[in-house]
C-alpha positions as CSV (number, residue, x, y, z in Angstrom):
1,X,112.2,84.7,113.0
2,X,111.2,86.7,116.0
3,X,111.2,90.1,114.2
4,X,108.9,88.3,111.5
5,X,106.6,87.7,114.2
6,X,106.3,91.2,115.5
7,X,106.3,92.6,112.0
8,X,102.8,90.2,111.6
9,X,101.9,91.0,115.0
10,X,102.6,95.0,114.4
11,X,100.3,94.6,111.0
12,X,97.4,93.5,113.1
13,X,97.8,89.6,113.2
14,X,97.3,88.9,109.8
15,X,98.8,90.2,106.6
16,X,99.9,88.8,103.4
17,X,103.3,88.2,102.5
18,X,104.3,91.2,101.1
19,X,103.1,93.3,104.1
20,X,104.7,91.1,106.3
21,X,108.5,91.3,104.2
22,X,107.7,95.4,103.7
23,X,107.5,94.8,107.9
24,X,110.3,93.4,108.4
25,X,112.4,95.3,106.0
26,X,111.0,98.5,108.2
27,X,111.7,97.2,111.0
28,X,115.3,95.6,110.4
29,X,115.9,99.2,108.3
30,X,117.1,97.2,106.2
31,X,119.3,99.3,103.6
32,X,118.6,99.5,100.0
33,X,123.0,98.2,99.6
34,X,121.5,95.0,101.7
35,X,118.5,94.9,99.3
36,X,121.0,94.9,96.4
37,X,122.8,91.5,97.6
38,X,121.3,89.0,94.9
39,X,121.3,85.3,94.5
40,X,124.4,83.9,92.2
41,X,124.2,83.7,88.8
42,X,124.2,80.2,88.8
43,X,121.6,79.6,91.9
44,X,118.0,78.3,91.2
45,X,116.6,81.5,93.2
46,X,117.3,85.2,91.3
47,X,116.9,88.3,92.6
48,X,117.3,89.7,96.5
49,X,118.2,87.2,99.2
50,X,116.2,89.1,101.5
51,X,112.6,88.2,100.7
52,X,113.4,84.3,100.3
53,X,115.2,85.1,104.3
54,X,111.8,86.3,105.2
55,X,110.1,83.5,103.3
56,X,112.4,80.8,105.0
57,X,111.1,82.4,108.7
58,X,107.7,82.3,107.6
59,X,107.9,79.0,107.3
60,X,109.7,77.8,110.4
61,X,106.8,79.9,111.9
62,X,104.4,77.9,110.5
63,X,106.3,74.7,111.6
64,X,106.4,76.4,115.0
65,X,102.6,76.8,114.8
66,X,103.2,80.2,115.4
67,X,101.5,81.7,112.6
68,X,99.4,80.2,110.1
69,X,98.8,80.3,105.8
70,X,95.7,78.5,105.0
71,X,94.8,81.3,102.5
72,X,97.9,81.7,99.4
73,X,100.3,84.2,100.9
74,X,98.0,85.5,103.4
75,X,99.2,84.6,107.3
76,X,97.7,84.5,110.5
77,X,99.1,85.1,114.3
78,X,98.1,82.1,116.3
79,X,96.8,81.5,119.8
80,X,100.9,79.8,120.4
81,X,102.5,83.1,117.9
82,X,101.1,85.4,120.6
83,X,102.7,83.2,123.3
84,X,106.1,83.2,121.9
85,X,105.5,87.2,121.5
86,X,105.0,87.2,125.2
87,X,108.0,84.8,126.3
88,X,110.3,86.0,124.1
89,X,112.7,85.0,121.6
90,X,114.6,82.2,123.4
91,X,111.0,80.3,123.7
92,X,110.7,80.8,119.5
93,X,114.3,79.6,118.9
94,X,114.1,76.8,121.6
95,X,110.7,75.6,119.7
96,X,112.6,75.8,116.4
97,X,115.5,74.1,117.9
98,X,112.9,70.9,118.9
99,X,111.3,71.1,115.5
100,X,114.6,70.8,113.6
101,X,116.3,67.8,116.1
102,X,113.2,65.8,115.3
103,X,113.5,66.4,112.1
104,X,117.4,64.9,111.9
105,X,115.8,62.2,114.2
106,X,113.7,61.3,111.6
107,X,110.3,62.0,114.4
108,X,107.2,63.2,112.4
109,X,106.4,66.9,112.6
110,X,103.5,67.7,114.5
111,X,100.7,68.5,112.1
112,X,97.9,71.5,113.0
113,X,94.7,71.7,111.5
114,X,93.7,75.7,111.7
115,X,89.7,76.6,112.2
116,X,88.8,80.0,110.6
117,X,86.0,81.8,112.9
118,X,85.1,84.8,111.0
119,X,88.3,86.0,110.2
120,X,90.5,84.1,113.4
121,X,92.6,81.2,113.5
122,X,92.5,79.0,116.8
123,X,95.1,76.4,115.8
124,X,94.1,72.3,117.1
125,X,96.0,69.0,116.4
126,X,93.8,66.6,114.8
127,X,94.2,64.7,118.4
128,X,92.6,67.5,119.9
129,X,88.7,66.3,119.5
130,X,89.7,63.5,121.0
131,X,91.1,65.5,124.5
132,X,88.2,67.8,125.1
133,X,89.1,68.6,128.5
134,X,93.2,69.1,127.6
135,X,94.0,72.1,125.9
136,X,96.9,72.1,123.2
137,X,98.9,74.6,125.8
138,X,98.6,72.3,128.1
139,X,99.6,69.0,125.7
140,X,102.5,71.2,124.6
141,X,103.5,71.5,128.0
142,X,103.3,67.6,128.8
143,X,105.0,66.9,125.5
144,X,108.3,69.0,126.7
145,X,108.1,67.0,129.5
146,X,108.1,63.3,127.8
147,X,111.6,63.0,126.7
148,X,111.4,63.2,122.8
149,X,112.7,59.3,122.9
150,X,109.7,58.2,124.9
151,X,106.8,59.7,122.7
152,X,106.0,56.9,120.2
153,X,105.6,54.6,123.8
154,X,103.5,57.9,125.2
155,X,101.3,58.1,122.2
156,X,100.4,54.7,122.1
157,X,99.2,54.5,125.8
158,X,97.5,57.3,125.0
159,X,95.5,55.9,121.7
160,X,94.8,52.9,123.7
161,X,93.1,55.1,126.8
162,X,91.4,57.0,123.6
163,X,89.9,53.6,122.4
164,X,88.5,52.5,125.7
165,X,85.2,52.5,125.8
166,X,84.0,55.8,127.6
167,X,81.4,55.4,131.0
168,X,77.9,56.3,130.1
């Protein structure tokens, strides 16, 4: 996953798919023996494993909200990409690990909205217009701090504080 993210990264931030897998492939030097290792006859997928390896990272980049695909097989570097780019490839794994626990906890995903301004992505949850003043760094950073268990009590504090009336 993390070398997906610096092939995007090392393609300018945004590329589409094909960029990003020819990236990768550069970057792994990938052989063209490894290339040659297909799908079994009998599997619903044909041809090389390696491109649907490089689509399965894409997406648990996306679930990450590390990159984003609002446009058909074109992908973007987002605001928290660029983070895990600068922490490293435990912080990427460790967010995949919390994404795929929930998951097998049956816990919702967290869902982004993306907002193209001419050409960027600056990633938001929908809760975000509601939280002017918190950033999503900074909810990301109170959520690792709620134990996973306590959330659905969390957010429902916080949707009642939300539906407060606000002073004038």
């Amino acid at each position: 996953m993390f070398l997906t993210l610096q092939a995007l990264q090392g393609l300018g931030g945004s590329a589409k798919k094909q960029n990003i897998l020819r990236s990768v492939i550069d970057l792994m030097k990938i052989s063209e023996e490894q290339m040659s290792i297909v799908w079994p006859s009998t599997a619903q997928r044909q041809g090389s494993k390696f491109p649907t390896r490089v689509d399965f990272a894409l997406t648990a980049l996306k679930k990450v909200n590390a990159v984003d695909n609002k446009k058909d097989g074109y992908y973007v570097l987002t605001e928290r990409g660029e983070r895990f780019l600068r922490e490293g490839r435990d912080a990427l794994r460790q967010a995949d690990k919390t994404v795929r626990e929930n998951r097998a906890k049956g816990l919702p995903e967290p869902s982004y909205e993306t907002s193209w301004n001419n050409g960027a992505s600056t990633s938001k949850s929908p809760s975000d217009d509601n939280l002017p003043l918190v950033t999503r760094e900074i909810a990301d950073h109170i959520m690792k701090l709620i134990p996973a268990e306590s959330w659905d009590q969390t957010l429902v504090l916080v949707a009642s504080l939300l539906s407060e009336p606000r002073p004038a």
